[in-house]
One Martini backbone bead per residue (centre of mass of N, CA, C, O) as a GRO file, in nm:
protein
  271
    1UNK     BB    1  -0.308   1.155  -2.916
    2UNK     BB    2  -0.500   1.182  -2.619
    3UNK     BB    3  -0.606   1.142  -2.297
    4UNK     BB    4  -0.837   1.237  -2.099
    5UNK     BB    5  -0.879   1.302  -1.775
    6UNK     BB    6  -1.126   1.249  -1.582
    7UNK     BB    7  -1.368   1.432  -1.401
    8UNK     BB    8  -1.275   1.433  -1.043
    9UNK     BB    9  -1.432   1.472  -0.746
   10UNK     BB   10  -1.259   1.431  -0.454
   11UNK     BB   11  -1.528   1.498  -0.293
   12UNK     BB   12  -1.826   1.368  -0.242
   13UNK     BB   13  -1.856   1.479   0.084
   14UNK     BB   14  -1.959   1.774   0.251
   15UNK     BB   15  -1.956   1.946   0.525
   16UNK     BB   16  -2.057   2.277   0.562
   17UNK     BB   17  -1.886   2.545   0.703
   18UNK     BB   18  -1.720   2.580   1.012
   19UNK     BB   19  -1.674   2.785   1.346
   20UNK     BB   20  -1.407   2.710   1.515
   21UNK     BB   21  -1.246   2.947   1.723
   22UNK     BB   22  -1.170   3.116   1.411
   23UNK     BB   23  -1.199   2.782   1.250
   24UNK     BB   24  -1.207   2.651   0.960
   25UNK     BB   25  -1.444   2.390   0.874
   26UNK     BB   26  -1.452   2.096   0.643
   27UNK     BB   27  -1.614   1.839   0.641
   28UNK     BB   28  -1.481   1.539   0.446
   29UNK     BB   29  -1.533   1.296   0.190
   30UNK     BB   30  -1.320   1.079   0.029
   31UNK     BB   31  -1.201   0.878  -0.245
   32UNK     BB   32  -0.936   0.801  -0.090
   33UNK     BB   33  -1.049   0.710   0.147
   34UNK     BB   34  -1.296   0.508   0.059
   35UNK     BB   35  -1.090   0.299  -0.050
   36UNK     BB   36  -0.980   0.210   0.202
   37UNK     BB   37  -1.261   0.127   0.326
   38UNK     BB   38  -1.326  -0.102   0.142
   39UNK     BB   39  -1.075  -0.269   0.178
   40UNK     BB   40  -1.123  -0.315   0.491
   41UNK     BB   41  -1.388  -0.460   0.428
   42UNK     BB   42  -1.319  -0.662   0.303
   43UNK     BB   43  -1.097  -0.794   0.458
   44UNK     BB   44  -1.220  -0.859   0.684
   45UNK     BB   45  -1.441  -1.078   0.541
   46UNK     BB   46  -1.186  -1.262   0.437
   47UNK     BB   47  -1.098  -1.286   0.744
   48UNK     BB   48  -1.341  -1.409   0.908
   49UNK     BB   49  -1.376  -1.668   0.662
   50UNK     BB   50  -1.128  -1.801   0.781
   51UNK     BB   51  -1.166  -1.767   1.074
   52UNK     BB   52  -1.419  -2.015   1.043
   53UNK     BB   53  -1.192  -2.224   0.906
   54UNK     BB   54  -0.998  -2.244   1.174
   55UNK     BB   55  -1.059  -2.456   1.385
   56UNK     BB   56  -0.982  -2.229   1.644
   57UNK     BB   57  -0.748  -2.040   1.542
   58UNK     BB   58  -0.955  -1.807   1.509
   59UNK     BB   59  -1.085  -1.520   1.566
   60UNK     BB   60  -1.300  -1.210   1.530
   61UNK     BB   61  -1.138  -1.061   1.713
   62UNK     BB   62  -0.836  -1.135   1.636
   63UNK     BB   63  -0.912  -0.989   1.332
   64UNK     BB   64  -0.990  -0.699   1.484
   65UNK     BB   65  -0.702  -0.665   1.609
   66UNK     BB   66  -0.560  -0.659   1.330
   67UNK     BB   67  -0.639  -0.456   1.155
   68UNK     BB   68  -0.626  -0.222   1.368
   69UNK     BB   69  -0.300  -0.228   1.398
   70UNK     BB   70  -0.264  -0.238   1.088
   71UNK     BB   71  -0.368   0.041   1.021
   72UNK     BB   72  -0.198   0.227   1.201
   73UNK     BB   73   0.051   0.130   1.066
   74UNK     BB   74  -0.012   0.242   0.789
   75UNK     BB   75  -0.055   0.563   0.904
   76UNK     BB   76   0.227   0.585   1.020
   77UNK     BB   77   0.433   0.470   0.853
   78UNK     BB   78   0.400   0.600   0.609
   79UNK     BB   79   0.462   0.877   0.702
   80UNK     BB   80   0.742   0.863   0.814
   81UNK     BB   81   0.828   0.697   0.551
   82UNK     BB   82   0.802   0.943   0.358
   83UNK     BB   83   0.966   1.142   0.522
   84UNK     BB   84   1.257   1.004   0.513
   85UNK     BB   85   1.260   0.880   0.187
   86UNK     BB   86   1.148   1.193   0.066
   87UNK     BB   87   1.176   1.421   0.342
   88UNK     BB   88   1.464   1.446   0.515
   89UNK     BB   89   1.518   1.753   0.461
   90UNK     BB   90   1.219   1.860   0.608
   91UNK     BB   91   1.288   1.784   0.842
   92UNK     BB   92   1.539   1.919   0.925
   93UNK     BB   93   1.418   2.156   0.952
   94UNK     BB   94   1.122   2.022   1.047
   95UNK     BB   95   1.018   1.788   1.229
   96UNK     BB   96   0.696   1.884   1.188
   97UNK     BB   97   0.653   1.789   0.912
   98UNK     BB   98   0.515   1.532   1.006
   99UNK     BB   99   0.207   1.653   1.107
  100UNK     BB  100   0.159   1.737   0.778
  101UNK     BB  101  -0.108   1.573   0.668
  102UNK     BB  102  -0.257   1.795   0.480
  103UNK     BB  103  -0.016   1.793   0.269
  104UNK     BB  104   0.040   1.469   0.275
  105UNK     BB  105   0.207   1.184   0.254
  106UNK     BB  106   0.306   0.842   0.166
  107UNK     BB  107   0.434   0.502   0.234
  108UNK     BB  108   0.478   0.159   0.139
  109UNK     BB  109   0.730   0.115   0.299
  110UNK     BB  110   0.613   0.270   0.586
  111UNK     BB  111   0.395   0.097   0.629
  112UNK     BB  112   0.502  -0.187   0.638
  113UNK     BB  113   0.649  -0.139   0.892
  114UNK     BB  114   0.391  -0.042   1.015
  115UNK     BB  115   0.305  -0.346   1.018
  116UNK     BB  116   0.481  -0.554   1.114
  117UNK     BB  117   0.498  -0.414   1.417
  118UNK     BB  118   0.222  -0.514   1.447
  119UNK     BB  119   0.238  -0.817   1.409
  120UNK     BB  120   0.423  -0.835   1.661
  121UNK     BB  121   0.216  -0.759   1.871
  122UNK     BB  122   0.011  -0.975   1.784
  123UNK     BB  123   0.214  -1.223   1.876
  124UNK     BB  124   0.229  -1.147   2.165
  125UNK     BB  125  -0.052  -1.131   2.245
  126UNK     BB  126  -0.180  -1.419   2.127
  127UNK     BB  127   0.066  -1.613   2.083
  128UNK     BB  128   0.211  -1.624   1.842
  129UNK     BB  129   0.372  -1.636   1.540
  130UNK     BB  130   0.481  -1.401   1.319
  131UNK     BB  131   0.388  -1.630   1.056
  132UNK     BB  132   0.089  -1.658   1.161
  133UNK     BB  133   0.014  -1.363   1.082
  134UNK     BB  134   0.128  -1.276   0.818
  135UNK     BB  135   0.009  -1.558   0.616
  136UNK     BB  136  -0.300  -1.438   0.681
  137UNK     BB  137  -0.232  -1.117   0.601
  138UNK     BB  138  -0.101  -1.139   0.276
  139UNK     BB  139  -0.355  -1.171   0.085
  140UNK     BB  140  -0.523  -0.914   0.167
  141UNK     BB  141  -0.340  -0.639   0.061
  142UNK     BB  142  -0.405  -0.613  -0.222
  143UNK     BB  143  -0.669  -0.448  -0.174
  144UNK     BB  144  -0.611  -0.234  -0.051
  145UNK     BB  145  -0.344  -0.125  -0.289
  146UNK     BB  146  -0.610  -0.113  -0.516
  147UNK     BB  147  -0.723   0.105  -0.392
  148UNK     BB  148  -0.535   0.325  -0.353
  149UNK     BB  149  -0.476   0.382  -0.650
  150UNK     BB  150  -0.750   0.477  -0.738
  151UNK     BB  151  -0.710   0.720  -0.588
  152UNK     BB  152  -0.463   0.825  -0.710
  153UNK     BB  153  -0.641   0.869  -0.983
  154UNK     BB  154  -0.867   1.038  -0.840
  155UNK     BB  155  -0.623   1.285  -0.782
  156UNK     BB  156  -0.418   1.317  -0.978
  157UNK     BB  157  -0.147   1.120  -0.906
  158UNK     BB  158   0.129   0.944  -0.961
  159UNK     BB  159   0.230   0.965  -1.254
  160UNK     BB  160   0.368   0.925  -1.542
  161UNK     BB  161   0.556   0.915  -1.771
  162UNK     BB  162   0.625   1.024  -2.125
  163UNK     BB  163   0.385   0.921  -2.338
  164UNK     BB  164   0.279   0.738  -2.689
  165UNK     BB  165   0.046   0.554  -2.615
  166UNK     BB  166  -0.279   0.491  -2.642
  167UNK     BB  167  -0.325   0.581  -2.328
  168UNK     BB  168  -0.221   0.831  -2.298
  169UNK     BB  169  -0.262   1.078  -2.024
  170UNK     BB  170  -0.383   1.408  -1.929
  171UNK     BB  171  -0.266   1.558  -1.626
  172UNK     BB  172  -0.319   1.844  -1.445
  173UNK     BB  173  -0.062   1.836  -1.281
  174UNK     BB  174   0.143   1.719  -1.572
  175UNK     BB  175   0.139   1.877  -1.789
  176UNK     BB  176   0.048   1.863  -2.134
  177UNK     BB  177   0.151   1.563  -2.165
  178UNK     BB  178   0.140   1.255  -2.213
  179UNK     BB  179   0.110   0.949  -1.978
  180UNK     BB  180   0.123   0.742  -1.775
  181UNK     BB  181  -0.121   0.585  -1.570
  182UNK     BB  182   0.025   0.432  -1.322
  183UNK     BB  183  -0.218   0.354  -1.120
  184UNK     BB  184  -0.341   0.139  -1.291
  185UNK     BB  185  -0.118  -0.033  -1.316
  186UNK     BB  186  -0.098  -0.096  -0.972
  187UNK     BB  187  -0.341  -0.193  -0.948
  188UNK     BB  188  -0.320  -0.449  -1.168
  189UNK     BB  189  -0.052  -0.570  -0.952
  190UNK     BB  190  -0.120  -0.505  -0.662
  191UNK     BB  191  -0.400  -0.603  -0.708
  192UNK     BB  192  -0.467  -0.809  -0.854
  193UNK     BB  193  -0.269  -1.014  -0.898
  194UNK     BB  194  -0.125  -1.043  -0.638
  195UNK     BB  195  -0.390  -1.187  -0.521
  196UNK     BB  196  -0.420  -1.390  -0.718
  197UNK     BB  197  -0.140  -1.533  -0.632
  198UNK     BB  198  -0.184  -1.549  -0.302
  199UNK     BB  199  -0.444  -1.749  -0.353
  200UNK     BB  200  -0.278  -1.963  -0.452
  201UNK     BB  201  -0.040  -2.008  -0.288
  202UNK     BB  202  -0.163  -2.061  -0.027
  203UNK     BB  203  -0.266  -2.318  -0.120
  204UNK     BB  204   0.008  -2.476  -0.197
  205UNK     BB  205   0.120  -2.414   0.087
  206UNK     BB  206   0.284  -2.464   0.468
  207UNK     BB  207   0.538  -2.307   0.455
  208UNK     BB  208   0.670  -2.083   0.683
  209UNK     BB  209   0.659  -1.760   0.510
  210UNK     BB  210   0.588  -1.862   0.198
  211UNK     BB  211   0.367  -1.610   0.150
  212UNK     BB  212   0.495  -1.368   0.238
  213UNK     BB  213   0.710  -1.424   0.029
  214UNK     BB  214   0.526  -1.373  -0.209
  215UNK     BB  215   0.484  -1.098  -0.168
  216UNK     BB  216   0.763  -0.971  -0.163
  217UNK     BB  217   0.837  -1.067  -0.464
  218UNK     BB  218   0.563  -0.968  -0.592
  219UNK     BB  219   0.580  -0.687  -0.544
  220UNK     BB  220   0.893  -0.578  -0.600
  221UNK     BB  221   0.832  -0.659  -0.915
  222UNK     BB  222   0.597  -0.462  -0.980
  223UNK     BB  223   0.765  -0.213  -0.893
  224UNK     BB  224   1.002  -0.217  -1.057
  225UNK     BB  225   0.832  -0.228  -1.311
  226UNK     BB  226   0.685   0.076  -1.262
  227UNK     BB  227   0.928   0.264  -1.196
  228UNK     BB  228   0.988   0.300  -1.531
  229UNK     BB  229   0.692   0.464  -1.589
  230UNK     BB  230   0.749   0.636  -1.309
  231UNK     BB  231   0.753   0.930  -1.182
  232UNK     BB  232   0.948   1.064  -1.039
  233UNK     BB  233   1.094   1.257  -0.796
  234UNK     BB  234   1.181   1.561  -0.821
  235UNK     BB  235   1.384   1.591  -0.552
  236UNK     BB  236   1.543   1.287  -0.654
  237UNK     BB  237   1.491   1.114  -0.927
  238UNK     BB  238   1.779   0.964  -0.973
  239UNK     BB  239   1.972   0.730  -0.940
  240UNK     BB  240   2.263   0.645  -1.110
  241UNK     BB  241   2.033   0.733  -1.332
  242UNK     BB  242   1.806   0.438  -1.282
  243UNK     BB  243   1.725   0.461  -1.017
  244UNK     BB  244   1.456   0.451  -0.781
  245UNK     BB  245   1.328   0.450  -0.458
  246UNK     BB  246   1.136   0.245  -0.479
  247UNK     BB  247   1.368   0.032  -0.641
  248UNK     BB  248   1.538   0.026  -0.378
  249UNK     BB  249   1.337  -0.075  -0.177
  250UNK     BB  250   1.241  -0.323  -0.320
  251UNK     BB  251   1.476  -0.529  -0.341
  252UNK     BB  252   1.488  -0.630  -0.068
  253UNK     BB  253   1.202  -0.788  -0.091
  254UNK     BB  254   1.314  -0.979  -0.310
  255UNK     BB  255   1.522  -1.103  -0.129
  256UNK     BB  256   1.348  -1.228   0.088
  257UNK     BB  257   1.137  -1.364  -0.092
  258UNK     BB  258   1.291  -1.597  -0.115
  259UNK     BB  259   1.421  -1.697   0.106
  260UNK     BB  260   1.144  -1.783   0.234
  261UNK     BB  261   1.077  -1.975   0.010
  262UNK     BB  262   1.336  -2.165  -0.003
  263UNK     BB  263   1.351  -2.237   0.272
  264UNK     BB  264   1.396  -2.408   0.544
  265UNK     BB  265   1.058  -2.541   0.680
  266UNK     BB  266   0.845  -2.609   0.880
  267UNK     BB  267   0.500  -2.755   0.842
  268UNK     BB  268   0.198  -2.575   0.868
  269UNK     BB  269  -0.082  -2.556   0.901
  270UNK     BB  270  -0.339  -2.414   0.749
  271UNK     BB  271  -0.504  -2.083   0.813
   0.00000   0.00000   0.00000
């Protein structure tokens, strides 16, 4: 007995199809973009009424211009990210395929870098220090998280491994056996679980780096526990037999995440 994915057409809406210059297009609004779409406007509300109680720390001028070029660094990042840390094979053959966007794939870990360096860029246009942009936006980036997993679940992509658990799902393009909904799973922990971390811990320190660090530690300890039931990526597979790719990079996070939260930092006022 397991259950079966529930058929959900991955485009809500699309216009077309048009025929320009002897190429067909059909633009469509998908359940995957509009998930990013939620959290980001999310984000922005979140941080709008923080930045109204910051007083006059922060404008809403400068949280739109931190979540602007946050989210180009996640959309660059992610995908040199996926690029580099899981298909560097098929770069070497052709380096386009990096603008092979059509084709998918993004990484959660090549996100990060190109969120950190838009936080640096936004830390020298503001003159902020970087832990004063970082621990401002690390609170709220658990809900783009949780919606990216509910999108990848509504994609029926990144399943988890084969499993007899009463929750075990059929999933169409992982064939016939029942598997982790592993989509789930990471909602629930990078998203719920994560954000309300994040809030929690945000009230109770003023110490420089140690939200983003407990952010840093609290994702990272989430990802490598679901990359146990998370299906490996067929073309790497397990690493010494033990780790996934995910699970090697979430480690160096777990450990500055530590680093961050421990160590001696002068404390200033709560952002």
């Amino acid at each position: 007995m397991a259950l079966n994915f529930p058929t959900i057409d991955p485009i809500i809406v699309s216009i077309g199809p048009f025929d320009i210059f002897g190429q067909t297009f059909e633009p469509a609004l998908r359940w995957y973009g509009f998930m990013y779409l939620v959290g980001f406007v999310a984000a922005l509300w979140l941080l709008n009424r923080k930045s109204d109680s910051s007083n006059g720390l922060w404008s809403r001028e400068q949280v739109s211009d931190l979540l602007f070029y946050g989210f180009l660094g996640v959309i660059l990042g992610g995908r040199v990210g996926y690029v580099l840390f899981y298909h560097f094979d098929l770069f070497v053959q052709n380096p386009l395929y990096l603008f092979k966007i059509s084709e998918g794939g993004m990484s959660f870990h090549g996100g990060l870098i190109g969120v950190i360096s838009a936080m640096c860029y936004i830390a020298w246009k503001q003159k902020r220090t970087f832990f004063a942009v970082a621990d401002m936006v690390a609170p709220v980036v658990p809900i783009g998280l949780g919606m990216g997993r509910i999108g990848n679940f509504i994609n029926g992509e990144l399943w988890g491994r084969v499993s007899d658990v009463p929750w075990a799902m059929v999933f169409p393009s992982g064939g016939p056996l029942p598997r982790h909904p592993s989509q789930l799973y990471q909602f629930a922990l990078e998203g719920v679980a994560l954000f309300i971390i994040l809030y929690w811990f945000s009230r109770k320190t003023d110490k420089v780096g140690a939200v983003s660090g407990m952010f840093l530690l609290a994702y990272g300890m989430f990802r490598v526990i679901v990359e146990t039931v998370r299906q490996p990526d067929a073309h790497l597979g397990l690493y010494w037999g033990v780790m996934t790719m995910g699970q090697i990079l979430s480690i160096p996070m777990v450990l500055l995440g530590l680093y961050l939260i421990f160590r001696k930092a002068p404390a200033e006022g709560k952002l």
